[in-house]
C-alpha positions in Angstrom: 65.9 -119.6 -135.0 65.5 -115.5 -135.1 62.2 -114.4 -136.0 62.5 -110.7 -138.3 61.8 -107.7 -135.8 58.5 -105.5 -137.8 60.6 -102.5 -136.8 64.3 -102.2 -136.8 65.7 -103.9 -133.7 67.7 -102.5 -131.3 68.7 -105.4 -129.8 72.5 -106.2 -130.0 72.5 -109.0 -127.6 69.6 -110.7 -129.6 68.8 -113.9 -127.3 65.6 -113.0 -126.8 64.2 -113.2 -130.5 66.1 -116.4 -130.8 64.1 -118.0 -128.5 61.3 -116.4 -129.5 58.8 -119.6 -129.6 57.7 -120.5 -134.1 55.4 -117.9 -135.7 53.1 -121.4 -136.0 53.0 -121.7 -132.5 52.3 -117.9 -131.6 48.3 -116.8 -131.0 46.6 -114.7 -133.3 47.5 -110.9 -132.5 44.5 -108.4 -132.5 45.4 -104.8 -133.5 42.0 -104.0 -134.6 41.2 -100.7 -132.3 42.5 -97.6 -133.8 44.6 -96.9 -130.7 46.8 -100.2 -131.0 48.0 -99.4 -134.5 51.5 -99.2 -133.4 54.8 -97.6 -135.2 57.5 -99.8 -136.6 59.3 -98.3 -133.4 58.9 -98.2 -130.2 60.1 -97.6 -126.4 57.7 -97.8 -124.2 60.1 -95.5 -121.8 59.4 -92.5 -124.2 55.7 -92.9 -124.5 55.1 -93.7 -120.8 57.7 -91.3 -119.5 59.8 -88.7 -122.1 56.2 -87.8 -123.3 54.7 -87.4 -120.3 57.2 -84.1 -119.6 56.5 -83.2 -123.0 52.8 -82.7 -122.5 53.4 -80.6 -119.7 53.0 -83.3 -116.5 56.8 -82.7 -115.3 55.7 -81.4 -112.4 52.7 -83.1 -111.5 53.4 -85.5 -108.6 54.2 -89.1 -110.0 55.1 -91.6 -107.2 54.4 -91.2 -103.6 55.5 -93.0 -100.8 56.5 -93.0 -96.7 59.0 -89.4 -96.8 58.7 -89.3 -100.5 57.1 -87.1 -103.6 58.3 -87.7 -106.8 57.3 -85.5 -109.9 57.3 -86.6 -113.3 60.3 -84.9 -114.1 62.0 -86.8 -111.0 61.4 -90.2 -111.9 62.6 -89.0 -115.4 65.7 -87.9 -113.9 66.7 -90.9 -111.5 65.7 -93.4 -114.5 68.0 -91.3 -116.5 70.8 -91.5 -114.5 70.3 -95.0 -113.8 70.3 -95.9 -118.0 73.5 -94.1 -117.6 75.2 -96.4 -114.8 74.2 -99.4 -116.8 74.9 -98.7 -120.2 78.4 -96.4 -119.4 79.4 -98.1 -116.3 77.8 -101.3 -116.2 78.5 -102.3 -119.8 74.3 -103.5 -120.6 73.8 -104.0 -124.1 70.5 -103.3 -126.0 69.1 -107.2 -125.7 70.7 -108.0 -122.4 68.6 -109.2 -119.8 68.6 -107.3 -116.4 67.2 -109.0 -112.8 65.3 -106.1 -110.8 64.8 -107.2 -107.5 63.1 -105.0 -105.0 59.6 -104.3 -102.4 57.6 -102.0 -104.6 59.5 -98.2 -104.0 60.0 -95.5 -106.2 63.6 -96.8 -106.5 62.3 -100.0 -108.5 60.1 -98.2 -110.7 63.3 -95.4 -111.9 65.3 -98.7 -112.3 62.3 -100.7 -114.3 62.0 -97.4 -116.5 66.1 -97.3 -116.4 66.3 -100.4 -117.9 63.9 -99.8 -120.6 65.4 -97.0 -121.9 68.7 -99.1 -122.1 66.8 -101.2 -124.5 67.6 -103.8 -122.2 65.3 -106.6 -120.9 64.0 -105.7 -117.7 63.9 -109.4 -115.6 61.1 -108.9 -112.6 61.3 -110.9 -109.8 58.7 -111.1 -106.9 60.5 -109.9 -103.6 60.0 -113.3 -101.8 61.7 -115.0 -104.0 65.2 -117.4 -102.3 68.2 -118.3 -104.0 66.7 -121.2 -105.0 64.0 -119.7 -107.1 66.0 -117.2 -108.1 69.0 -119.2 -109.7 66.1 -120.7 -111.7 65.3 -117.4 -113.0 68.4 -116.2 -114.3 69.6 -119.9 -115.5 66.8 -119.2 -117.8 66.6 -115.7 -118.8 70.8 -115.8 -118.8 70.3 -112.7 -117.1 73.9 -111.3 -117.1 73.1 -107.8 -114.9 71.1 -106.9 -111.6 69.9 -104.1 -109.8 68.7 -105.0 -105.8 67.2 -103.3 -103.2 70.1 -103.4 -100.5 67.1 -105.0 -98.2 66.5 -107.7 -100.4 70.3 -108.4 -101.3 71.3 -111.5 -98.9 69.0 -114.3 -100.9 70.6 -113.1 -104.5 74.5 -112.8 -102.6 73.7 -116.4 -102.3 72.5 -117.2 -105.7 75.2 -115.1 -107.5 78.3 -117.7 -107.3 75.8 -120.6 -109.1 74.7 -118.2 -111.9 78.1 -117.9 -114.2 76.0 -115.3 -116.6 75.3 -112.8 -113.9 78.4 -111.0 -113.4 77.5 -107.6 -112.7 74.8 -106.9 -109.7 74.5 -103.5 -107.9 72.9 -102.4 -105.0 70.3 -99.3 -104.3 69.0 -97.6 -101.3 72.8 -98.0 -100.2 74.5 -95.3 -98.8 77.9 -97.0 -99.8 80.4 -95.7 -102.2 79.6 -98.5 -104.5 75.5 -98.5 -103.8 73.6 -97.0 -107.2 72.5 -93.7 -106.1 76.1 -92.9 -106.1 76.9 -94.0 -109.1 73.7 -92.0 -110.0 75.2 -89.1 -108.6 77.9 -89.0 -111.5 75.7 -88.6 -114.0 73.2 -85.7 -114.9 72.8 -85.3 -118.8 70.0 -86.4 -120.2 69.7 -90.7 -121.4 68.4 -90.8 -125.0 66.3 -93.9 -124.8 67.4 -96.5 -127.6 65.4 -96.8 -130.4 63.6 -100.0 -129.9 61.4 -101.9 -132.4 57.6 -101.9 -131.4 58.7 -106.0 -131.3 61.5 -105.6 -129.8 61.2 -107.5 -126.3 61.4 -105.3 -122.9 60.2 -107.7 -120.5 60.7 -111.2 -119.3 57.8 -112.0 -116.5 58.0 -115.6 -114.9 55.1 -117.7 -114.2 55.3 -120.9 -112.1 53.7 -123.8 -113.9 52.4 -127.4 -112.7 55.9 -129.1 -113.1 57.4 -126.2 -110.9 59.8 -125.6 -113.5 59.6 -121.7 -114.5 58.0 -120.3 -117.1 59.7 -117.1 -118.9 56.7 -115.1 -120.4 58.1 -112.5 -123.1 56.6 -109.2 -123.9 57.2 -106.5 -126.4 57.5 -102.3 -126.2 54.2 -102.9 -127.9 52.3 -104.8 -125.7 53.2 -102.4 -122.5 51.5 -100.1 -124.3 48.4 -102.1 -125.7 48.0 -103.0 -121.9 48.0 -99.7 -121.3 45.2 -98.6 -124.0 43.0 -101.4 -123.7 41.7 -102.3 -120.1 42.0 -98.8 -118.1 40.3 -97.0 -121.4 38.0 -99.3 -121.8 37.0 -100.6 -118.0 38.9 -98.7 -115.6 38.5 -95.2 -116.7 40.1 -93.1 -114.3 41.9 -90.2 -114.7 44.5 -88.3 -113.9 43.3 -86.5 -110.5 43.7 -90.0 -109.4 46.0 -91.5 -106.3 46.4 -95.5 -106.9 47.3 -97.4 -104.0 47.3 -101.4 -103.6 49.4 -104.8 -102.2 50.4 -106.5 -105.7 54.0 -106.2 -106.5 55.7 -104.6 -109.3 57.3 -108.3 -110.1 53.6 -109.6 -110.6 52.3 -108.1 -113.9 48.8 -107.7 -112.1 51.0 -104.8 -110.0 53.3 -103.6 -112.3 50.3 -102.3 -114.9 48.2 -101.4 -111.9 50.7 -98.8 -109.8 53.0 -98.3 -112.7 52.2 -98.5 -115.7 48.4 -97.8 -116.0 48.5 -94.6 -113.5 51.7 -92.5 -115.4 49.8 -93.5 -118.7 47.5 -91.1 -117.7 49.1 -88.6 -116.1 48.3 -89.6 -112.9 50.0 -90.6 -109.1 50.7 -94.0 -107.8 52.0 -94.4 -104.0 54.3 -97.7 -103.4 54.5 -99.6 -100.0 57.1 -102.1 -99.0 54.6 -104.2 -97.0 51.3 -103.4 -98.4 49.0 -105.4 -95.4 45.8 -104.8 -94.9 46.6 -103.1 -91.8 49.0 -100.7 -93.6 46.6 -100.2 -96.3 43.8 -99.3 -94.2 46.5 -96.3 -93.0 47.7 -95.3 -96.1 44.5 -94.7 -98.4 43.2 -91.6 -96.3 47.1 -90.7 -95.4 47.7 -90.1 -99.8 43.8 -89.4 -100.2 43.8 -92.8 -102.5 41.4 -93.1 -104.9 42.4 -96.0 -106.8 42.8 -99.5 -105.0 44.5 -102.6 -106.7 44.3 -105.7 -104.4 43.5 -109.6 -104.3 39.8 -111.0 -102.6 41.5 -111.6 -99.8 42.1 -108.7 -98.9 39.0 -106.6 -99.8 37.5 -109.6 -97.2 39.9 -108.5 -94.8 39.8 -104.8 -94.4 35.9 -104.6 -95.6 34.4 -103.8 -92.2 37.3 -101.5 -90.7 36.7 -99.8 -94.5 33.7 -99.2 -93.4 34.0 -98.0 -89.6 37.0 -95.7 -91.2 34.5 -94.3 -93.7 37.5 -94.5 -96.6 34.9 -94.6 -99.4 33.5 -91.5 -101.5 30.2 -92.5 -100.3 31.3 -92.4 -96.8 33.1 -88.9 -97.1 36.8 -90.5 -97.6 38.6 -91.0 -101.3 38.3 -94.1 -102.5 36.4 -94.5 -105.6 37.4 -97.7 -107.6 38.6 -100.7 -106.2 39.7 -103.1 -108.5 40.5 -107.3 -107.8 42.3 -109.5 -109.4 44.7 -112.5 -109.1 42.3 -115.0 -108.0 38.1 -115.1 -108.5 36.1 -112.6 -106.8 33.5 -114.2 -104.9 30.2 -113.1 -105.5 29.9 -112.7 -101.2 33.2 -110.6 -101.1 31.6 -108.5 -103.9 28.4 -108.1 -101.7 30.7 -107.5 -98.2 33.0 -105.1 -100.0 30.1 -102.7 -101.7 27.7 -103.5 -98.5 31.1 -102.0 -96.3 32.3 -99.1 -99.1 29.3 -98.8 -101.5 31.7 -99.1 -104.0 31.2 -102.1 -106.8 34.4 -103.9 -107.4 36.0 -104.2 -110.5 36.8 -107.4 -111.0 39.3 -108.6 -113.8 40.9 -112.1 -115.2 44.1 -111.7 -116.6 47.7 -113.5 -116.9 51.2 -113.7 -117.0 50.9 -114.7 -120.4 48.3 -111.9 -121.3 50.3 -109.4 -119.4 46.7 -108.0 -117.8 43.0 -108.0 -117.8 41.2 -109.3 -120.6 38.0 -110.2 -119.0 36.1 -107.9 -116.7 33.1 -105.7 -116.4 33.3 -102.1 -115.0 31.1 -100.9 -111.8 28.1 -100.2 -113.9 28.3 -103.9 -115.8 29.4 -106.2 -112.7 27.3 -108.8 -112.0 27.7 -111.0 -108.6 29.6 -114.3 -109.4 30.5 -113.5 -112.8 34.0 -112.4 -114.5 32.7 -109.8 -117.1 32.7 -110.2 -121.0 36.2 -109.6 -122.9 37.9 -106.0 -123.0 37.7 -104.1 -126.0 40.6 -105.6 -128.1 40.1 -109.1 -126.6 38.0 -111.7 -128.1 37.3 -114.9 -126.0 35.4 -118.1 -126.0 35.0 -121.3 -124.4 36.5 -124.6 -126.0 35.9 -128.2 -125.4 39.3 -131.3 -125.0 39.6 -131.1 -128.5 39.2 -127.8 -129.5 35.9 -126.9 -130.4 33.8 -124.1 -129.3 31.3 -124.8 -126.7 27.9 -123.4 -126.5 26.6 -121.4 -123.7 25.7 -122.6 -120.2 28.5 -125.8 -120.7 32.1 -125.5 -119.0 35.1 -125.7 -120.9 38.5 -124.5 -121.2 38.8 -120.8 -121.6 40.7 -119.4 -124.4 41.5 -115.5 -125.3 43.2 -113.7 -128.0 43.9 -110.1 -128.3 46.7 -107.5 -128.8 48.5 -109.7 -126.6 49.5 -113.1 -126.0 51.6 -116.0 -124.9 55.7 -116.3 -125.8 57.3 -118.2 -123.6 61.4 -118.4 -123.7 62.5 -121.5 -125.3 59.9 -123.8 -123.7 58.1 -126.7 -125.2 55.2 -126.0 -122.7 54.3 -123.2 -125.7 52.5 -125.8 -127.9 50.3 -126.4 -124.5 48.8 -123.1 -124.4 48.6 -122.0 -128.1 45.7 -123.8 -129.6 44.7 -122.9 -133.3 45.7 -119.5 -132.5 44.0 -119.2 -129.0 45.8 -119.0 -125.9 44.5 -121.1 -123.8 44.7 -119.7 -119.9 44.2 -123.4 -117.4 41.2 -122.2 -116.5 37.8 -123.8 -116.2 34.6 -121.1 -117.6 31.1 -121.1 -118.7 29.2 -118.2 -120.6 26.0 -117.3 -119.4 22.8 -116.7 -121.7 23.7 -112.4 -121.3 27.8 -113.3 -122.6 28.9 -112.7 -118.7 32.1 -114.8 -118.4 31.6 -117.4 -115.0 35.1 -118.6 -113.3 34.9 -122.5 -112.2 37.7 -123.8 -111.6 41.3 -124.2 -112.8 42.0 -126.9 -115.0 45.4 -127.8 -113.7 47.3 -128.2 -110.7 48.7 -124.8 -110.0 46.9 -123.5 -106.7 45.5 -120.0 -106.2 46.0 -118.4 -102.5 45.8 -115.3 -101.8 46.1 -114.3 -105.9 49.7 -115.6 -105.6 50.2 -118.9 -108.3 52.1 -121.8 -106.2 53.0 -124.6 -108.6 51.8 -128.2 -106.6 55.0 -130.2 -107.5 57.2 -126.8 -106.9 56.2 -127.2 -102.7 56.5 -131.4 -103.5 60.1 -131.1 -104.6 61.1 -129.1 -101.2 59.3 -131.3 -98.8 60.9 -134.2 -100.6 64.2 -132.8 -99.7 63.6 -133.5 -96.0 64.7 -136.0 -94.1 61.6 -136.6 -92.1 60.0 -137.2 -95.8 59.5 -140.5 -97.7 56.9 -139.6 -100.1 54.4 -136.6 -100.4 51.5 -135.0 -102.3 50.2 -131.5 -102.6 47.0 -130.3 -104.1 44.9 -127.0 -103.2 42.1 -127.1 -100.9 39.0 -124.3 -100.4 39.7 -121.8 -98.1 37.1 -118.7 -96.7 39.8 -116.4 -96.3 42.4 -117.0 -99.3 40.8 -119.1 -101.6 43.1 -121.9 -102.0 45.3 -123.1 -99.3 48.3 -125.4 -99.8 48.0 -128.5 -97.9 50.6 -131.3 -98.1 49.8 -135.4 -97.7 53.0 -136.7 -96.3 54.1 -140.0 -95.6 56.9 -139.8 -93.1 60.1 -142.3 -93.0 60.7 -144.5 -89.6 61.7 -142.6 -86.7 59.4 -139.4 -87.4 56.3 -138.4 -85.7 53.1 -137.6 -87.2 52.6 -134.5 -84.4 52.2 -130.9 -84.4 56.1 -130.9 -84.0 56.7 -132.1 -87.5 54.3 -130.1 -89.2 56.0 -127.2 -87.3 59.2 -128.6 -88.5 58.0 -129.4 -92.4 56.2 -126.3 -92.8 59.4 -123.6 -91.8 61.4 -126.0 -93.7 59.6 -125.0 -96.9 59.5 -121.6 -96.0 63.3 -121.2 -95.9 64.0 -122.7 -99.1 61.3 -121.2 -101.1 59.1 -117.9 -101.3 57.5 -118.4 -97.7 53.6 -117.6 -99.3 54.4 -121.3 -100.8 54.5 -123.6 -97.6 51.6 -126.0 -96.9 49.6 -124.5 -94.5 47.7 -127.5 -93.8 49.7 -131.0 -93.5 47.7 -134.5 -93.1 50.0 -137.6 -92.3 49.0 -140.7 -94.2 50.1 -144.5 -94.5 50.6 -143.9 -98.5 49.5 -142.2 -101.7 46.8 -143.1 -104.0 48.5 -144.1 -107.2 48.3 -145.6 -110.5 49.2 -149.8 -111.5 52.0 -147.9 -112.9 52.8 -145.6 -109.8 51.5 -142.0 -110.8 50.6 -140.2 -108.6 46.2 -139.9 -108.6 45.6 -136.1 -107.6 42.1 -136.1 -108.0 41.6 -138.8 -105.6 43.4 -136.3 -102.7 40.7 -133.8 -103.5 38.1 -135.3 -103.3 38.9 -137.2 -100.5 36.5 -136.3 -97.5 
């Protein structure tokens, strides 16, 4: 079925909008702020990048990095040439989808702003993603180009001769004769960005979900911009004097709006690391002056007391102003470490893939220990019960959001799970408190949060099943201080295995080598069998709460 673009589309390859899921099962979209009235057309390229030169920020310095200093006017220039390489010498179509795979670097971001300008679908992949994962990714997105960090090429090498649609893939920071820069080097006119419809769709984000099968999320020109106008206006407010800095990467939507998108919607600089550890970060936010900081719990629990003895706060005499956390709930002791540490208050934020960003949070002023915040302007939000209904204050139900934003998936049934009446309904567990503060609970499904990275349970299940050593196995998340969530993995092991510190050795880099290594079980418990059903299901909740 092909849903009627608003605007005119661009798209000549159009198997995006005919997977689009039914109008009936889309949310509600909210366009009620005057900012998010949006033109019939729309690249997000030229309002995010070709208008940032035209109000005069060409050379103000854009994206920063170990030996690098790009100005407006340079990223322009490399994303430029790069919509050249694709659309003259790769052959991309307006409507084709295109892999990016990369660490976060300035090269990633000219391609991701490359690709848009193509009118292309930009397809971001996390970094630690194997062949595996990643033949799963462009099975399903039919992605028929890629652009790859030369550091990151071996795992989609491997992948390539299983994906029949892929058939172009080049390489960048290559020195070679056939690496991107030097096809780059051919080119120097100017790229005149394609004229997009506003509903036109520019990115495909994937989300793992409890079956382990992925999940393509879709998003418009439009809603790259409404994510741009509704939480950093609203919430964030900074401006652009400001350095951002942070860990998430530019495959994860939390880090793509965070060190791309938000900071160049303002006018301001963003610096990318490779390997942003906590170690690393602690380096680089006095090394750029940073004012900005994106990251997950974990880490603001990791780096809270050398923040302090390295005085890296305003209050202190350092830079950092904001700090912002997301991907997984903020607990209210990390909030009380990291402003005890920093004297900053954290800005916590819920958001998804689905959402594209934040729609709950509460700036520094507003933050209150344990608690989410109350929608972002644009957002509206409330709490339902199994069937539907909404739930008064004080009881815990499902939480469901609509805004600006909202959940497409690509040709998946799953759609119908997470539209409800027009609500997208996020798997999460929340209460509203008697002042409208949003509290986080729990999730509602099996996907496990560690570290602010999603690990689908029967994703891990699947690999360990593979094994040899396994007969049967079960993975739930468990509570951990540091992360969160931990994986941890009940296996029941075939004759002639033993249940030692060998085999969880053995089990657990077995799972990292066939999957992004964040995903193996970090804890493994042997056991005689599983707790099922008279029918043989499988009974998770009986492994978690298990003493």
């Amino acid at each position: 079925m092909t849903i009627p673009s608003r605007g005119r589309t661009a798209h000549v390859d159009t198997f995006t909008r005919d997977h689009l899921p039914p109008l009936a099962q889309q949310p509600v979209y909210l366009f009620d702020l005057p900012e998010l009235q949006f033109p019939p057309q729309l690249n997000c390229a030229v309002e995010l990048l070709d208008k940032a030169i035209d109000r005069g920020w060409g050379e103000r310095p854009c994206i920063l990095g170990p030996d690098l200093r790009w100005t407006y006017a340079e990223l322009q220039r490399k994303a430029d040439a790069i919509a050249h390489v694709l659309a003259d010498e790769m052959g991309v179509r307006p409507g084709q989808r295109v892999l990016l795979r990369a660490p976060n670097n300035a090269m990633l971001a000219a391609c991701w702003f490359g690709v848009m300008k193509t009118g292309a679908v930009a397809v971001a992949t996390m970094p630690l993603l194997r062949a595996k994962e990643l033949k799963q990714v462009v099975a399903k997105a039919q992605v028929t180009h890629a652009l790859c960090d030369l550091s990151l090429a071996e795992e989609l090498q491997l992948a390539q001769p299983h994906c029949p649609t892929l058939t172009q893939v080049r390489l960048f920071n290559d020195a070679s004769p056939d690496g991107l820069e030097a096809a780059m080097a051919r080119h120097t006119r100017p790229f005149m960005a394609v004229d997009t419809a506003a509903d036109d769709t520019c990115l495909l984000a994937f989300t793992s979900g409890t079956t382990g099968e992925p999940k393509a999320t879709m998003h418009f020109h439009q809603d790259v911009m409404a994510i741009c106008l509704c939480w950093p206006k609203h919430v964030l407010r900074a401006n652009a004097d400001d350095v951002f800095i942070g860990s998430p990467p530019l495959g994860f939507t939390f880090g793509l709006g965070g060190l791309l998108l938000f900071p160049l919607s303002i006018g301001a600089s963003t610096v990318l690391l490779e390997k942003a550890t906590p170690p690393v970060l602690l380096e680089a936010i006095p090394q750029y002056r940073a004012t900005v900081l994106f990251t997950a719990p974990t880490t603001y629990r990791a780096i809270a007391e050398q923040a302090r003895e390295r005085r890296l706060s305003v209050a202190l005499g350092g830079t950092l102003r904001k700090c912002v956390s997301a991907g997984e709930a903020l607990p209210a002791a990390t909030r009380v470490q990291w402003k005890d540490a920093t004297g900053i208050e954290a800005i916590d934020g819920i958001g998804s893939t689905e959402m594209l960003h934040i729609f709950i949070s509460a700036d520094e002023t507003h933050a209150r220990a344990g608690a989410t915040g109350t929608p972002v302007p644009g957002y509206q939000a409330c709490i339902l019960d199994p069937d539907g209904h909404p739930l008064p204050r004080g009881a815990v139900g499902r939480l469901a959001v609509r805004g600006p934003t909202g959940c497409r998936y690509l040709d998946d049934p799953r759609q119908a799970q997470y539209v409800h009446d027009g609500w997208n309904v996020t798997g999460d567990a929340y209460c509203v408190d008697e002042d409208g503060y949003y509290r986080y609970q729990a999730r509602t499904d099996d996907m496990i949060i560690s570290a602010g990275y999603n690990i689908a349970a029967p994703e891990v299940e699947t690999v360990l099943l593979e094994h040899a050593a396994v007969a049967e196995c079960a993975v739930i998340g468990v509570p951990d201080d540091e992360r969160g969530q931990i994986v941890k993995a009940f296996v029941v092991l075939r004759a002639g295995h033993a249940p030692d510190a060998a085999t969880v050795n053995l089990l657990q880099d077995y799972v990292k080598r066939a999957v992004a290594p964040y995903k193996y079980p970090r804890a493994i418990e042997f056991v005689a069998d599983l707790p099922r059903t008279a029918t043989g299901k499988l009974q998770r909740f009986r492994l978690k709460t298990a003493p």
